[in-house]
C-alpha positions as CSV (number, residue, x, y, z in Angstrom):
1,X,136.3,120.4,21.9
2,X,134.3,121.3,24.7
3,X,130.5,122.8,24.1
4,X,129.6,126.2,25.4
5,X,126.9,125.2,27.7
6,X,124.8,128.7,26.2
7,X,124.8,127.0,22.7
8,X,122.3,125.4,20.6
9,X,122.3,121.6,20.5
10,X,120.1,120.0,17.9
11,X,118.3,116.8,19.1
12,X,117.6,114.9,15.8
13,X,114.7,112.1,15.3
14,X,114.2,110.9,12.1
15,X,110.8,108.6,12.0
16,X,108.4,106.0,10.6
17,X,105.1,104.5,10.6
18,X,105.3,105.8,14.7
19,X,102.3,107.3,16.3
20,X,101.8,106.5,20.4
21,X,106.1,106.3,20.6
22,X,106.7,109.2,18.3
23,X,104.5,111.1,20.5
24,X,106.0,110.3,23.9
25,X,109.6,110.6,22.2
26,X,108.5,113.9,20.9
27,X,107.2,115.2,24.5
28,X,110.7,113.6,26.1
29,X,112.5,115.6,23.8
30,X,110.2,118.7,24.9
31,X,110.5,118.5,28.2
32,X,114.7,118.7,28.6
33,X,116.2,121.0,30.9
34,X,119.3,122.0,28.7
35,X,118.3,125.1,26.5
36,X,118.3,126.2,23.8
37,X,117.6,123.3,22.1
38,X,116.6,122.6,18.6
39,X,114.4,119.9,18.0
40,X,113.9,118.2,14.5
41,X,111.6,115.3,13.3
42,X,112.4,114.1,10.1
43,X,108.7,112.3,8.9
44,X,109.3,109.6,6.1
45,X,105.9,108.2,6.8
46,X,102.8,108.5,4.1
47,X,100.3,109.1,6.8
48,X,99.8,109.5,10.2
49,X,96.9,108.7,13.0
50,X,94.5,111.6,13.8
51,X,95.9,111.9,17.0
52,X,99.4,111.8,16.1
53,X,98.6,114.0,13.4
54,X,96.4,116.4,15.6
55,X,100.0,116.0,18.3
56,X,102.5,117.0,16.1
57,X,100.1,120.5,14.8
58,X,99.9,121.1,18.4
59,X,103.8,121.2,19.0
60,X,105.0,122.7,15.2
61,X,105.8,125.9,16.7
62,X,108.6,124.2,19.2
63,X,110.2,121.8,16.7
64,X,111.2,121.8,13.6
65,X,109.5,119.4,11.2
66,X,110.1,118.2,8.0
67,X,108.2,115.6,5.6
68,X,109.9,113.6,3.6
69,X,108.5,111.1,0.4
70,X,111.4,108.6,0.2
71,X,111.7,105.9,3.5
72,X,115.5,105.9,4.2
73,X,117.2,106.1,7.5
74,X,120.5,106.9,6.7
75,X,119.1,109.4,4.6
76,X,116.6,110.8,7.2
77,X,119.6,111.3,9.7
78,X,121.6,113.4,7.0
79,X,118.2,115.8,6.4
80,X,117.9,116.5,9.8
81,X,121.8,116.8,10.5
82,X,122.3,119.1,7.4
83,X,119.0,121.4,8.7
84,X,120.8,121.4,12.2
85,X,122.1,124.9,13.2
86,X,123.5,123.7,16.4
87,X,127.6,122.9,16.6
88,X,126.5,119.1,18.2
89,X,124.3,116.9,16.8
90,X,122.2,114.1,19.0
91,X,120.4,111.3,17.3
92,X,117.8,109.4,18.9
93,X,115.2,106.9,17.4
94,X,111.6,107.4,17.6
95,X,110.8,105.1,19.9
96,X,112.5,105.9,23.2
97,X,111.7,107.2,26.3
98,X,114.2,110.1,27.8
99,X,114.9,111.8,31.4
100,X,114.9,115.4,31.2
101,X,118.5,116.0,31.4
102,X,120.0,113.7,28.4
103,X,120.9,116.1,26.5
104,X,122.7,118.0,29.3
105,X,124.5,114.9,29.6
106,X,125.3,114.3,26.2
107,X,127.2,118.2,26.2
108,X,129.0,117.3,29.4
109,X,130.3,114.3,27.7
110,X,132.3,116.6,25.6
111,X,135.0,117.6,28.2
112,X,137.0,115.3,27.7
113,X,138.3,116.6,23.8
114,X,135.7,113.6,22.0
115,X,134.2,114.5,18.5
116,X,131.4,111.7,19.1
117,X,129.5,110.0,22.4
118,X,127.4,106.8,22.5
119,X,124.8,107.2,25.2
120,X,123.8,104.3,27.4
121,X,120.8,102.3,25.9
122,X,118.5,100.3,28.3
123,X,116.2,97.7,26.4
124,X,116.5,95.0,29.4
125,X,118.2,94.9,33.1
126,X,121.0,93.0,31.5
127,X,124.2,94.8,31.7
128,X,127.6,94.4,29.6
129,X,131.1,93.7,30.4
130,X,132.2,96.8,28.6
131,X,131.5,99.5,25.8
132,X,130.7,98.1,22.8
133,X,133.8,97.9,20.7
134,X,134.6,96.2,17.1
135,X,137.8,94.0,16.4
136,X,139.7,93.6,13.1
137,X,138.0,90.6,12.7
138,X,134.5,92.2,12.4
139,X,133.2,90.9,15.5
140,X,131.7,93.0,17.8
141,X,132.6,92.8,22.0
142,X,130.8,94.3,25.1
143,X,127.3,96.8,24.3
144,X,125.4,99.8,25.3
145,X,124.2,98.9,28.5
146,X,127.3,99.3,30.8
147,X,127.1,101.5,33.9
148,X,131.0,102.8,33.5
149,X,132.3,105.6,30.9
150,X,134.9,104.2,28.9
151,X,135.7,104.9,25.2
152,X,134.4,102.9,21.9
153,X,135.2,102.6,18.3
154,X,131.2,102.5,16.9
155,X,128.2,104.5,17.2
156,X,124.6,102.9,17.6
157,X,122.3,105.8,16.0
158,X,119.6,105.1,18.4
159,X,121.6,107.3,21.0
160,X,124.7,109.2,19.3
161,X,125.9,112.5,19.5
162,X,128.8,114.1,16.9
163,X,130.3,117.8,16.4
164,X,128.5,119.2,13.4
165,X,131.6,119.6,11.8
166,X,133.0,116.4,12.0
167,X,129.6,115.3,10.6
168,X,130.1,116.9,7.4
169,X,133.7,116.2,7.2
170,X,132.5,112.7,6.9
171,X,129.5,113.6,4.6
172,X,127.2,112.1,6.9
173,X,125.7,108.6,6.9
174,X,126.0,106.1,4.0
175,X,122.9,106.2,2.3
176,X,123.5,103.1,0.5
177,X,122.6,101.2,3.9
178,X,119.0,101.2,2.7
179,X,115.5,99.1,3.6
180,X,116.6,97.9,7.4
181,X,119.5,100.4,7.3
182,X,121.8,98.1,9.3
183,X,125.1,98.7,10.4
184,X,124.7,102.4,8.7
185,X,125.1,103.8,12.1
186,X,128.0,101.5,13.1
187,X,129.3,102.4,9.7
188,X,129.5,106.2,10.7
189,X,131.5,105.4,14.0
190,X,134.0,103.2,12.4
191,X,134.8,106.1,10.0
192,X,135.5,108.3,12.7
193,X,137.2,105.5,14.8
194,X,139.2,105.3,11.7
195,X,140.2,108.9,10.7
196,X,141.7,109.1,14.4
197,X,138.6,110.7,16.4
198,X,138.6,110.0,19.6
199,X,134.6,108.3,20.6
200,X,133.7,108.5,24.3
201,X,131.4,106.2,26.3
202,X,128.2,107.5,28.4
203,X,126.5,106.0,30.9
204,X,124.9,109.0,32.2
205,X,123.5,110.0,29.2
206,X,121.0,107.1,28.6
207,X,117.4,106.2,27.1
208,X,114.9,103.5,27.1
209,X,114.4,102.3,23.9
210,X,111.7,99.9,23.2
211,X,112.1,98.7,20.3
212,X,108.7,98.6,18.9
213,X,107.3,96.3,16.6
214,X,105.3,98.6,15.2
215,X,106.6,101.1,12.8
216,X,110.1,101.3,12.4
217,X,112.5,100.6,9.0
218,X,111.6,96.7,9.7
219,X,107.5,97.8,9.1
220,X,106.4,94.4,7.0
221,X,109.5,92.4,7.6
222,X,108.5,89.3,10.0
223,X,111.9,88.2,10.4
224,X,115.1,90.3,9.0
225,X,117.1,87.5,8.5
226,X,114.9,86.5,5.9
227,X,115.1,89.9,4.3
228,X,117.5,90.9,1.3
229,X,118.5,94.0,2.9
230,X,119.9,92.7,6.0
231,X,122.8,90.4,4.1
232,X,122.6,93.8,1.6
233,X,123.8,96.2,4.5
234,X,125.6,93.2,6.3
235,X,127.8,92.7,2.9
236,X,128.0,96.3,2.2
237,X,130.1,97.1,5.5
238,X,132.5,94.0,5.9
239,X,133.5,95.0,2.4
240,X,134.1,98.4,3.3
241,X,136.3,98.0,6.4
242,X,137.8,94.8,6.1
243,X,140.4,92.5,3.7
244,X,139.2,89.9,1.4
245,X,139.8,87.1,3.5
246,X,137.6,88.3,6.3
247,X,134.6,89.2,3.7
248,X,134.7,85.3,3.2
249,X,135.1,84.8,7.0
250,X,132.1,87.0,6.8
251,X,130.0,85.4,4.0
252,X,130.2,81.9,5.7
253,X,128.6,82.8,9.0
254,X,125.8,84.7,7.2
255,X,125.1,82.2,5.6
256,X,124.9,79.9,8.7
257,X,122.5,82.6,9.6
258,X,119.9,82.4,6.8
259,X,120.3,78.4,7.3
260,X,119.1,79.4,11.3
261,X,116.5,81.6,9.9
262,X,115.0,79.5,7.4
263,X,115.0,76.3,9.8
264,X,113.1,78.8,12.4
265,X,110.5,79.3,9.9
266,X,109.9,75.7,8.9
267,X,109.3,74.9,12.4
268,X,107.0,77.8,12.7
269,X,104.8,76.7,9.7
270,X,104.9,73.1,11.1
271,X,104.2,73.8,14.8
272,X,100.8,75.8,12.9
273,X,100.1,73.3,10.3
274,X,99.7,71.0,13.0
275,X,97.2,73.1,15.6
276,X,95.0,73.9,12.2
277,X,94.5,70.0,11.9
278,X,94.3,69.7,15.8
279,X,91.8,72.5,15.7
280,X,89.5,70.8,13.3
281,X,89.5,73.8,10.9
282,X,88.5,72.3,7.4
């Protein structure tokens, strides 16, 4: 389906615990050339900064904002995809940085009879071999950072576009990926992938994302391989896509990961045990 270039296109950025990042995502988003466009943050945090506070008074007018009380990613993306009134949805996170004509690239990508794009996403100058693609074994080839279009079978929420329509044919995002809210984005794609939609790759329609420490759905977590929710949403999707035998396949190398993580920890508490004795701190 191809998008009338004179329609609306709803840019979507559900956030948390961001102030500086929201605020330059936020102006990003502001400054495309593609119009009209409907902007819409969806707020799960309890408070903000003054200034990002005093920021986002200052722009109400040209987005549409909504608070809401209950953190939840998956659940943020389905408020502001629901609220949309434009026929293609774009998801972004809030803490990315992006040229003035991605959304006009993310409509272009919509030539070509797709019902969902995955935009290029540039976190370091290393490229990939190909688009990022998952196998029936639940292991995942290539990435998001590869200069070629090409076609994929998941979606990574931080850059994603679908037809409205096909968004609520598929009720949205799993809302049981909670907490870290993995894999509820690749989740989304592989339903898709699934049910016969075609996804396209696009390298022209790319962000920076920074992935902040700060903020985010890891806010608190040191390490999320030590966190319940990361096995929780790691569990929940092998079990919904794949047979028993590769659940166990599965299980086994999460658990070699939590024996990774845990070891990484011990040496971290031991490599500071010893500089508070070398210090002399009593």
């Amino acid at each position: 389906m191809a998008i009338d270039p004179v329609v609306t296109v709803s840019l979507i950025i559900p956030t948390y615990n961001r102030e500086e990042l929201l605020i330059q995502t936020v102006r990003d988003a502001l400054a495309q050339t593609y119009t009209p466009l409907e902007i819409i943050v969806v707020d799960q945090s309890a408070r903000h900064e003054t200034e990002t506070e005093k920021f986002l008074r200052s722009v109400s007018s040209r987005i549409l904002y909504l608070r809401e009380s209950v953190p939840s990613l998956s659940r943020a993306r389905n408020i502001g995809g629901r609220r949309a009134t434009g026929p293609l949805l774009i998801f972004v996170d809030d803490d990315v940085s992006l040229p003035p004509d991605f959304v006009a690239q993310h409509v272009s990508g919509y030539r070509s009879g797709a019902v969902a794009a995955q935009g290029r996403i540039v976190e370091s100058a290393k490229l990939n071999h190909k688009p990022a693609w998952l196998d029936f074994k639940n292991r995942s080839t290539g990435g998001n950072n590869y200069p070629f279009a090409g076609v994929t079978n998941v979606l990574t929420g931080c850059n994603m576009s679908v037809l409205k329509r096909v968004f609520e044919d598929l009720n949205g995002f799993d809302e049981r990926f909670t907490k870290l809210a993995l894999n509820e984005d690749t989740d989304f794609g592989y339903r898709l992938y699934r049910a016969g939609h075609k996804i396209v790759y696009l390298p022209e329609a790319w962000l920076k994302h920074h992935r902040s420490r700060v903020g985010g759905v890891d806010t608190g977590i040191e390490e999320k391989e030590l966190s319940f929710s990361y096995y929780y949403c790691e569990s929940l999707f092998a079990a919904k896509h794949f047979n028993p035998w590769i659940c166990l396949y599965f299980r086994w190398c999460l658990m070699l990961r939590g024996v990774k993580a845990v070891r990484k920890l011990v040496r971290a508490a031991e490599q500071e045990a010893r500089h508070q004795l070398a210090s002399g701190a009593s």
